[in-house]
Each structure stands twice: as structure tokens, then as C-alpha cells.
MARDOMAR-739131 format. One record per residue (C-alpha): x, y, z; residue number from 1; residue in three letters. Coordinates in Angstrom, 2 decimals, decimal comma. Last residue first. Layout:
# residues N
east; north; up; nr; rest
X; Y; Z; NUM; ala
...
***
This chain:
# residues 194
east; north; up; nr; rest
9,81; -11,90; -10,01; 194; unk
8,21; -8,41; -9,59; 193; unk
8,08; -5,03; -7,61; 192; unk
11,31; -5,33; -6,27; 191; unk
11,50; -2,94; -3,22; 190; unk
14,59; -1,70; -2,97; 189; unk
15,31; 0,08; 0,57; 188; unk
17,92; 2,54; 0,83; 187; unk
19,60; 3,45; 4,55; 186; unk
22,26; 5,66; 5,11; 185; unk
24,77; 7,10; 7,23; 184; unk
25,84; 3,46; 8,03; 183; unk
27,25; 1,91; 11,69; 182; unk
27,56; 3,55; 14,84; 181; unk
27,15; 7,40; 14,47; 180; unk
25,70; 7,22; 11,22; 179; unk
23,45; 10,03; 11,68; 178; unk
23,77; 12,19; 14,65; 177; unk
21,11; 13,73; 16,13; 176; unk
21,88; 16,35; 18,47; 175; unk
20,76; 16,23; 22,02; 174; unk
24,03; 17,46; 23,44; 173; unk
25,16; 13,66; 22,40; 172; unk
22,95; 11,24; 22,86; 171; unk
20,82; 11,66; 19,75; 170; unk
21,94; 9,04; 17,86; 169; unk
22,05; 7,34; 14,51; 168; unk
22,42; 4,56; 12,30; 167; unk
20,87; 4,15; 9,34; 166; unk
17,33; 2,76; 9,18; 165; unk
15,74; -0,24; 10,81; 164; unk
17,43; -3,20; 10,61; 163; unk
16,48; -6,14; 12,19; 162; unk
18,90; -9,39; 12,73; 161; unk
19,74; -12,81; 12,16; 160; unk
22,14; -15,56; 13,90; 159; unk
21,25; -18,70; 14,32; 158; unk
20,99; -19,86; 10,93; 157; unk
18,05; -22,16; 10,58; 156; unk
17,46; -22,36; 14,13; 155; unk
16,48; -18,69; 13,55; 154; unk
12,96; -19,45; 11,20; 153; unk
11,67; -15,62; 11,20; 152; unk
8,13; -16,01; 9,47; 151; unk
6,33; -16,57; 12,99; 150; unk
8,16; -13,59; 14,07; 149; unk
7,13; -11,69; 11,57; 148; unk
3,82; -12,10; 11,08; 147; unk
3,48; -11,23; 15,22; 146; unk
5,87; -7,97; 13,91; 145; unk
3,46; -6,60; 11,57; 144; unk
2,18; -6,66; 8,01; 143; unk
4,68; -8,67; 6,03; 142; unk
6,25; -7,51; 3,10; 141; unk
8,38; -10,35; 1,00; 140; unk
5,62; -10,05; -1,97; 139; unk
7,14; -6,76; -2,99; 138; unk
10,53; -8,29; -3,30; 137; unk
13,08; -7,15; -0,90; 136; unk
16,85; -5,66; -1,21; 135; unk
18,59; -3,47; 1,04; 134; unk
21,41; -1,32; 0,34; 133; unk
23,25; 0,30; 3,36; 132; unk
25,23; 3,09; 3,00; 131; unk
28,75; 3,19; 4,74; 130; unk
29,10; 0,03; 5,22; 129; unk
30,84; -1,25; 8,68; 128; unk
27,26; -2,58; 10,28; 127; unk
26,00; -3,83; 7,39; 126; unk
29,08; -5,75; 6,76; 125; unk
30,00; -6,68; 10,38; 124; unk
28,25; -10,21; 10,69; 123; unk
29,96; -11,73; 7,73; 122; unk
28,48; -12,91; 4,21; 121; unk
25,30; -10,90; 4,82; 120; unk
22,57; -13,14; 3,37; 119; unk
24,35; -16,07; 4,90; 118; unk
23,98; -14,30; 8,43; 117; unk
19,96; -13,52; 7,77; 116; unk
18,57; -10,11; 7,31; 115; unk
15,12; -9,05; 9,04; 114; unk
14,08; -5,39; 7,45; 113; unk
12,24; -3,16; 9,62; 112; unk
9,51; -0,06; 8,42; 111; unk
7,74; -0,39; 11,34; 110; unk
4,23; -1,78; 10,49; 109; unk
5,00; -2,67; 7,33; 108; unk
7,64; -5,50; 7,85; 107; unk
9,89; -6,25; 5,94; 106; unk
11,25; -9,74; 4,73; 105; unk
14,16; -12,18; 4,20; 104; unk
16,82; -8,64; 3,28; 103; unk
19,13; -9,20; 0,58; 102; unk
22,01; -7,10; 0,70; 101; unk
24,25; -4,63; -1,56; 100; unk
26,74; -3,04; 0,31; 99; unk
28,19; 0,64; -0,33; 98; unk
31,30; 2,68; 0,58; 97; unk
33,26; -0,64; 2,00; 96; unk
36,38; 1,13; 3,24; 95; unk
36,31; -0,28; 6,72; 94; unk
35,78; -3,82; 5,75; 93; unk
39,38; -3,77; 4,56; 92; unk
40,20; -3,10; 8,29; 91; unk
37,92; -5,69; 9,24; 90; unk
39,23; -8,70; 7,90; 89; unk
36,88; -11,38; 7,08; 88; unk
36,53; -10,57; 3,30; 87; unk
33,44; -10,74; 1,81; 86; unk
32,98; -13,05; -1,00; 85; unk
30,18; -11,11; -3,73; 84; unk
27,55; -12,77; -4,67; 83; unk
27,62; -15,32; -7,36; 82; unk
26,39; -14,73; -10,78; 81; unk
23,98; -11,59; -13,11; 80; unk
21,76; -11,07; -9,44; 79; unk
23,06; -13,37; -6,07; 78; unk
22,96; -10,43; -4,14; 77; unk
25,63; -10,30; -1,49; 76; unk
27,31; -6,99; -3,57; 75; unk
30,36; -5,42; -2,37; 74; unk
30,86; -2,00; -3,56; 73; unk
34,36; -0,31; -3,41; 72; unk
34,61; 3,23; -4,99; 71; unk
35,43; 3,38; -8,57; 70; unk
32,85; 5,08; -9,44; 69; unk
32,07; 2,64; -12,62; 68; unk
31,62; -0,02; -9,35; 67; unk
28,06; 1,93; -8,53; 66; unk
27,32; 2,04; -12,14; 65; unk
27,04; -2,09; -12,22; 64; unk
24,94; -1,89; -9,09; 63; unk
22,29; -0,32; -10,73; 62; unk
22,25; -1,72; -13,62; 61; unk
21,78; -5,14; -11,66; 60; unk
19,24; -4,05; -9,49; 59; unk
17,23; -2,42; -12,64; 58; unk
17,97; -6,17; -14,26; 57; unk
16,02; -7,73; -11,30; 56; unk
13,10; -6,11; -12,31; 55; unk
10,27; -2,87; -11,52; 54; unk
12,22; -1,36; -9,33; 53; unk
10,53; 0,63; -6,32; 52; unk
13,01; 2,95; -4,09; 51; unk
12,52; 3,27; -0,38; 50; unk
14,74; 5,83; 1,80; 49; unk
15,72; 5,33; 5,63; 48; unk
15,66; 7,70; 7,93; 47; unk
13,35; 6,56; 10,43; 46; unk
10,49; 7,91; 9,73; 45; unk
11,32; 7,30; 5,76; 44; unk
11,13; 2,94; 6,50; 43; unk
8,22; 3,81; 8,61; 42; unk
6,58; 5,68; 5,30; 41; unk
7,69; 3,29; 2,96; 40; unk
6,06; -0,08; 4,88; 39; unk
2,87; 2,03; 5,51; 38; unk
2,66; 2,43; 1,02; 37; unk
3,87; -1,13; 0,11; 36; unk
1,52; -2,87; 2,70; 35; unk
-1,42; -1,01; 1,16; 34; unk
-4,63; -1,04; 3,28; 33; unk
-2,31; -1,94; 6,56; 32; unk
-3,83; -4,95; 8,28; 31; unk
-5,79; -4,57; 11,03; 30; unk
-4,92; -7,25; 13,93; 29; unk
-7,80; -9,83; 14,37; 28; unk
-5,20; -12,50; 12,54; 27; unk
-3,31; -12,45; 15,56; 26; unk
-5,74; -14,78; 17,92; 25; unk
-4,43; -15,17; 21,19; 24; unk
-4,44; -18,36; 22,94; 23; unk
-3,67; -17,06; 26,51; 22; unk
-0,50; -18,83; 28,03; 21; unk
-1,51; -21,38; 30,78; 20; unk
-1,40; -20,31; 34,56; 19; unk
1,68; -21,87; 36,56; 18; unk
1,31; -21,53; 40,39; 17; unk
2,79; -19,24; 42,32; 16; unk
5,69; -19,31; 43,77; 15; unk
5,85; -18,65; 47,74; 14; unk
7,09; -22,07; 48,82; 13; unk
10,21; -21,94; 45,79; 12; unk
10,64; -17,95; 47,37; 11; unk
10,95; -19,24; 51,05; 10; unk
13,45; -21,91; 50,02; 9; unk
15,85; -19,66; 47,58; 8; unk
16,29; -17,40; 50,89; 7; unk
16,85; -20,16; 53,05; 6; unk
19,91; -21,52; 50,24; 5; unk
21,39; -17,73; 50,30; 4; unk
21,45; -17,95; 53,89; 3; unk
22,67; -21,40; 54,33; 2; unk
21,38; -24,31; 55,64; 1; unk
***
């Protein structure tokens, strides 16, 4: 027998045994008084920046004067036709200014958005952008992360994410640095009806 096989004997005697999971009950959790309200003041702890709309059209205006700038928007929103196709090479991913996404929920107490692969068109884009749209209907907040996770379905997609404000760091001399690996900033639409 070897050594490493001796060692993997004495620790298989010495495990102990299995103990069930406890059944806990989530639904004892406080929920936020106004979901809108907590979910807009984690979303502005963390740099980020929450703007109500009352309509799809606002969205649409709005991203209709972005592209009268001239500077390049790619929108994954599927407001007014198709979302945008996002092209796979990164280089022309670098000049993306601003990208429109739709986020599968929020979460109120932290201010994080889940995104889903197909919602972003390729991995990079919110990561290469540099400001970060992110679009939510009012009804798409959840309270907290145990709502959350039971919301998230990732053998769906396999792939899926949390955002939680622009980028930034504070490695550095112990300066922060926003959008030090990925967008400067973070807006938040909230959609306040169907």
C-alpha cells in the first residue's frame, strides 16, 4: 500500500457520518417594505444608477437618441424588432460605448441583476461596454438571494451571471477605480409596466 493510498484509508475510517440537510423555512425572512425603493439604494451603494420608465416606448426613445450620437450602441432588447447581432470579435467589441440588456431579475436585497447568455448575445458584452444598460420590469424584483436562486433555472442556459454595479477597484494605492475591469457605469431601468 502506498503512502498516499494509507493516508486516503485512515481519513475514509475517520469520516463521519452523513447528517440530513436542515429544512429551512425562507419565507420567515423580512421582506423589504418597498422592493423598488431597497433594490435602488443597493443598486446606488454600489455605483450603479436606477431610472423608472413608465413603458416600453421610453426604452425605445431612449435608445433611438443614443444611435443620433453617433457612437456605437448595441441593443439585446427585443423592443420596436430583433435585438441587436453581436459580433464575436473582440476588437470591434472594444468600441461598444453603450449596451442595452435585459436582465431575468433583481434582487432587492443587494442591488444584483442575474443576466442570462442569450440575453447577452456573447459572454464579453457587458464586460467590454463601456456603460452598462440594464433592463427589468418592476414585477422582475425579487427580495433576496434564497428567491433568487430558486428563480435562477441554469440548466436552461448554462451560463448566467450577477451584476452588481460598474466595475471597480480599490487595489491600487487604495484608490478606487471605476471601470477598472469592465464598464464605468452602471444604469438600471426599471419598467414600471407591461
Amino acid at each position: 500500500m502506498t503512502g498516499r493510498e494509507k493516508i486516503l484509508s485512515v481519513v475514509a475510517k475517520n469520516k463521519p457520518a452523513a447528517i440530513p440537510l436542515p429544512d429551512l423555512d425562507f419565507k420567515s425572512i423580512d421582506q423589504p417594505v418597498d422592493m423598488l425603493e431597497t433594490f435602488a439604494k443597493y443598486v446606488q451603494a454600489v455605483g450603479g444608477e436606477v431610472v423608472t420608465i413608465d413603458h416600453e416606448h421610453v426604452l425605445q426613445e431612449r435608445i433611438t437618441n443614443d444611435r443620433s450620437t453617433g457612437k456605437y450602441i448595441i441593443n439585446r432588447i427585443p423592443v420596436g424588432g430583433q435585438p441587436d447581432e453581436v459580433p464575436e470579435d473582440p476588437a470591434v467589441l472594444e468600441s461598444v460605448y453603450r449596451a442595452y440588456i435585459k436582465g431575468s431579475f433583481g434582487v432587492a436585497e443587494n442591488g444584483a441583476i442575474w443576466v442570462m447568455e442569450s440575453a447577452m448575445g456573447n459572454r464579453i458584452l457587458p464586460f467590454i461596454c463601456e456603460q452598462l444598460v440594464l433592463v427589468l420590469y418592476k414585477s422582475e424584483l425579487v427580495s433576496n438571494m434564497h428567491e433568487a436562486y430558486a428563480t435562477i433555472q441554469i440548466d436552461k442556459e448554462g451560463y448566467g451571471v450577477f451584476i452588481a454595479g460598474p466595475s471597480k477597484t480599490a487595489d491600487i494605492e487604495q484608490s478606487l477605480v471605476i471601470g477598472a475591469h469592465g464598464p464605468k457605469a452602471l444604469s438600471v431601468l426599471i419598467i414600471m409596466s407591461i
